[in-house]
C-alpha positions as CSV (number, residue, x, y, z in Angstrom):
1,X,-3.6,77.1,-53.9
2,X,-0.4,75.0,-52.9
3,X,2.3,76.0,-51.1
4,X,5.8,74.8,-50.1
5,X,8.1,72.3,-51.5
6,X,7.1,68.7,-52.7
7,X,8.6,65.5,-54.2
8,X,6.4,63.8,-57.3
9,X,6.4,60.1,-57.3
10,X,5.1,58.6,-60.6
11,X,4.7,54.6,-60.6
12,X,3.9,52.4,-63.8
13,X,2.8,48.8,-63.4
14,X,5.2,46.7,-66.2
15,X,8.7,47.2,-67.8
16,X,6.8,47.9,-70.9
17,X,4.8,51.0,-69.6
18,X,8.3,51.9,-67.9
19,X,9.9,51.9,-71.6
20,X,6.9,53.6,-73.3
21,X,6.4,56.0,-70.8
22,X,2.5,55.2,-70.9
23,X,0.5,56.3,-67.8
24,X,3.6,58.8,-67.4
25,X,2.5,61.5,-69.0
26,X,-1.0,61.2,-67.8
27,X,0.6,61.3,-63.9
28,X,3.0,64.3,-64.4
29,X,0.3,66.3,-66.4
30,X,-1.8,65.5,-63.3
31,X,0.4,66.7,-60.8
32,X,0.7,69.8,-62.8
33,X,-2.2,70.5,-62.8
34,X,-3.1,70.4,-59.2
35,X,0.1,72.5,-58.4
36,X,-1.3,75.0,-60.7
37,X,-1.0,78.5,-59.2
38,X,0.4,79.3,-55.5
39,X,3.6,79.5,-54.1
40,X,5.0,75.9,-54.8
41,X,7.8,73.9,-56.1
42,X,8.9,70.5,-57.1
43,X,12.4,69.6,-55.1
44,X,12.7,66.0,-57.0
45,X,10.7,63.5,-59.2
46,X,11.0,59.7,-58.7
47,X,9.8,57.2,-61.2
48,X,8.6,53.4,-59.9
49,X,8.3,50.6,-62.4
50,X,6.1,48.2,-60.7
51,X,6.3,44.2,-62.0
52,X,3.1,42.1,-61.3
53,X,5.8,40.0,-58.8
54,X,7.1,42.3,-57.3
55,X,4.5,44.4,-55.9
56,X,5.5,45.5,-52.6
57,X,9.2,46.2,-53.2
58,X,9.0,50.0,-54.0
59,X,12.5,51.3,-53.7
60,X,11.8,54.4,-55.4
61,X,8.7,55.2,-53.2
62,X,11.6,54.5,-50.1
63,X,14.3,57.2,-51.8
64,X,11.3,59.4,-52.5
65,X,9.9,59.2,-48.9
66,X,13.4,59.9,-47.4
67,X,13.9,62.8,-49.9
68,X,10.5,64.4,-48.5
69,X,12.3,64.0,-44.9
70,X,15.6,65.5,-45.8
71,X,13.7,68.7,-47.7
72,X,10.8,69.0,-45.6
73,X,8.8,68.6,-48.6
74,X,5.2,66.8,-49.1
75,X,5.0,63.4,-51.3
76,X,2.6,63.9,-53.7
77,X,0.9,61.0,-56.4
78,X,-1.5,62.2,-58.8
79,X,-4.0,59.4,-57.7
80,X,-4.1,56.7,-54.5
81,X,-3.9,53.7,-56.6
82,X,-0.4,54.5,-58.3
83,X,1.0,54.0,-54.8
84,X,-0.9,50.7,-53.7
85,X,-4.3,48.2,-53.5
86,X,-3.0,46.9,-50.7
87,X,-4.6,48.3,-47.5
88,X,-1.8,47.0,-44.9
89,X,0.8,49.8,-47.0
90,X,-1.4,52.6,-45.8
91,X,-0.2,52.0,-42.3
92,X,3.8,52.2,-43.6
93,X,2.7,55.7,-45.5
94,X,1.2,56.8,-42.4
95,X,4.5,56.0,-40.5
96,X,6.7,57.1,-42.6
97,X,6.6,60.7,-41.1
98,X,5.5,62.3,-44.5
99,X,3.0,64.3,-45.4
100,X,1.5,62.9,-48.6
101,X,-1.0,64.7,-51.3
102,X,-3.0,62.8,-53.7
103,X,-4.6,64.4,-56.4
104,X,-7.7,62.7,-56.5
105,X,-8.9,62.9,-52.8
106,X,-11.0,65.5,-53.5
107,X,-13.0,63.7,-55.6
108,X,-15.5,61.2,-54.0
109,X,-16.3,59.1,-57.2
110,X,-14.4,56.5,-58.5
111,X,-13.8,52.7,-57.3
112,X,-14.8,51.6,-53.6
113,X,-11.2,50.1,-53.6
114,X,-10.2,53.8,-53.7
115,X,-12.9,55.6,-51.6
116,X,-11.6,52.5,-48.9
117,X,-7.7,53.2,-49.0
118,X,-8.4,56.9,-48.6
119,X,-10.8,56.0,-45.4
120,X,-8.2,54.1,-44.1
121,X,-5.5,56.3,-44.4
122,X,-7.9,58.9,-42.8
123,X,-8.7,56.5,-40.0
124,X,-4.9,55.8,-39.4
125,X,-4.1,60.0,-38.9
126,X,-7.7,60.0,-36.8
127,X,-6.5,57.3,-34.8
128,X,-3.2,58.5,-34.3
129,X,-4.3,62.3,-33.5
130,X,-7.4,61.1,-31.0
131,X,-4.2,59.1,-29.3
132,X,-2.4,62.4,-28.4
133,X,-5.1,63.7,-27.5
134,X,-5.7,61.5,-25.3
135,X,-2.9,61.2,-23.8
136,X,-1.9,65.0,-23.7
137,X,-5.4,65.3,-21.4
138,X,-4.6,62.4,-19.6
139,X,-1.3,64.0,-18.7
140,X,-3.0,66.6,-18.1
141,X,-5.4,65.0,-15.5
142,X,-2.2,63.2,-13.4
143,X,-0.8,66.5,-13.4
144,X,-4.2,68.3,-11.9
145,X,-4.6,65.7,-9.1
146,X,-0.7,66.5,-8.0
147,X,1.3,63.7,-10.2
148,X,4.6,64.4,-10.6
149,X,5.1,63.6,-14.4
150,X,8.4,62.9,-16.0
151,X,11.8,62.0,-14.8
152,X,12.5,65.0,-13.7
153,X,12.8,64.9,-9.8
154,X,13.7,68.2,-8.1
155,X,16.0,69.0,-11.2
156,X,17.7,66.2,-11.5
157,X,17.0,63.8,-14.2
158,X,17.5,59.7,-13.4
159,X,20.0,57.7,-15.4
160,X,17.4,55.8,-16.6
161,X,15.3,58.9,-18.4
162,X,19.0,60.1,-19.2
163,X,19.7,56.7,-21.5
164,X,16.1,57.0,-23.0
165,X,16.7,60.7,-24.2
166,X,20.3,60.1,-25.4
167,X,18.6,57.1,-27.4
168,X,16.0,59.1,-28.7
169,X,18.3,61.5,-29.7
170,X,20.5,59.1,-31.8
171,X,18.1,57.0,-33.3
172,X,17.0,61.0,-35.0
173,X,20.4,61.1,-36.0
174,X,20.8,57.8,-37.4
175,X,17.6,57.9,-39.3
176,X,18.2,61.1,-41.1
177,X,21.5,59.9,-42.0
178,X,20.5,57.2,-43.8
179,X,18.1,59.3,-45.7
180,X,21.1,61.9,-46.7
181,X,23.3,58.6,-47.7
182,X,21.8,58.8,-51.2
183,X,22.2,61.9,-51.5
184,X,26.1,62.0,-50.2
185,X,26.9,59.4,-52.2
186,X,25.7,60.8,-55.9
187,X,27.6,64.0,-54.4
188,X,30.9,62.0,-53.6
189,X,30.2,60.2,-56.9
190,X,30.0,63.3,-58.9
191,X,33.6,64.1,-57.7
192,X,33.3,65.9,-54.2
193,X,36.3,64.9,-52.8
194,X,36.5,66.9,-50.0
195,X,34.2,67.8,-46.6
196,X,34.0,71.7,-47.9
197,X,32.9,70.5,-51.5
198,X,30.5,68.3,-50.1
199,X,28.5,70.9,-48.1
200,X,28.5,73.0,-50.9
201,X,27.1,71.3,-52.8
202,X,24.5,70.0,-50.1
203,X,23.7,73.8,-49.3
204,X,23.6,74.0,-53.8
205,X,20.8,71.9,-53.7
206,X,18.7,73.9,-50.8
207,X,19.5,70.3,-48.4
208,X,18.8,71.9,-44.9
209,X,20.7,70.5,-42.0
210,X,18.4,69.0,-39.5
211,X,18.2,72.6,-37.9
212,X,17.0,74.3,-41.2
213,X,20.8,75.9,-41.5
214,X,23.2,75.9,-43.9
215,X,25.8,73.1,-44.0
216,X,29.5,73.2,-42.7
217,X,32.7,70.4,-43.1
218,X,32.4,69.2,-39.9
219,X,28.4,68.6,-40.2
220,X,28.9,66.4,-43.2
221,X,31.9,64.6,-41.6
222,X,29.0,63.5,-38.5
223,X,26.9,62.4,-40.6
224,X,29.0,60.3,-42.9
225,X,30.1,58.5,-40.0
226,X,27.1,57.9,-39.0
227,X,25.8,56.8,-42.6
């Protein structure tokens, strides 16, 4: 049964389907039905209409992905081709640090386009897993034969693994703030005028900060700066 929090994304191909809300209904009743039973629940919904030109620009998918980031949620599409036909974008979903659900992976009929996309997006997390493997007994190896790993020498870090942390640190910070600046700005917009109001509103909707806590005036403050 599922469990935990996740963000729907529907996608319809024309402005027409957009308007008449065809394929829609088919998705959402989808969705609910694989989310049927357990200890679930849907944190946001975001809707994609799709042009024939303009097939790669997804902005929705984008706010819907950075959403899943900011709630800790799972992205889930009732079947692989309302997200793409396009290999190459199964690389970018991979990357975008979400964890994504499709109904119809169970299922191992249907078009070879989509028995492919789903191979390749199982390749990419094989790839990517077999990598740390790899590298976590490689580490493991060096540090067998007497290698001292790290930058860490006698307790003392060097500047240079210093910069790299501090970097990897803010480039965190700077990414999740640009996923909550959606979300700060529809608060501000709907008349949050102040830090306090802000975070309450943040802690309303069940936002966590990026330490799973609750949200305070001088933690919205950082990372409006920063947005």
């Amino acid at each position: 049964m599922a469990q935990g929090k996740f963000v729907a994304y529907y996608r319809v191909s024309t402005s027409k389907q957009g308007r008449s809300g065809l394929g829609l209904e088919a998705q959402e009743q989808t969705v609910r039905d694989r989310l049927n039973g357990g200890d679930w629940s849907i944190v946001g919904h975001f809707k994609e209409t799709e042009t024939g030109t303009a097939k790669r620009t997804r902005p929705e998918l984008a706010k819907a992905l950075a959403f899943c980031r900011v709630m800790g949620a799972k992205l889930i599409v009732a079947n692989v081709s309302r997200l793409t036909r396009d290999p190459d974008f199964m690389g970018t979903l991979v990357a975008a640090d979400v964890e994504v659900e499709f109904c119809d992976l169970p299922n191992t009929d249907g078009p070879v386009g989509k028995f492919m996309l789903r191979q390749m997006l199982s390749v990419a997390e094989l790839e990517a897993g077999m990598i740390a493997e790899r590298t976590k007994k490689a580490l493991a190896a060096a540090k067998a034969r007497g290698v001292k790993l790290g930058g860490n020498r006698g307790g003392m870090l060097t500047t240079e693994a210093k910069a790299k942390g501090v970097a990897v640190r803010q480039a965190k910070a700077n990414g999740r703030a640009a996923d909550l600046a959606p979300i700060l700005a529809e608060i501000r917009a709907g008349g949050a005028t102040t830090l306090q109001a802000v975070a309450d509103a943040l802690n309303a909707r069940g936002v966590p900060t990026a330490r799973g806590g609750k949200w305070s005036p001088v933690q919205v403050q950082r990372v409006e700066e920063r947005a």
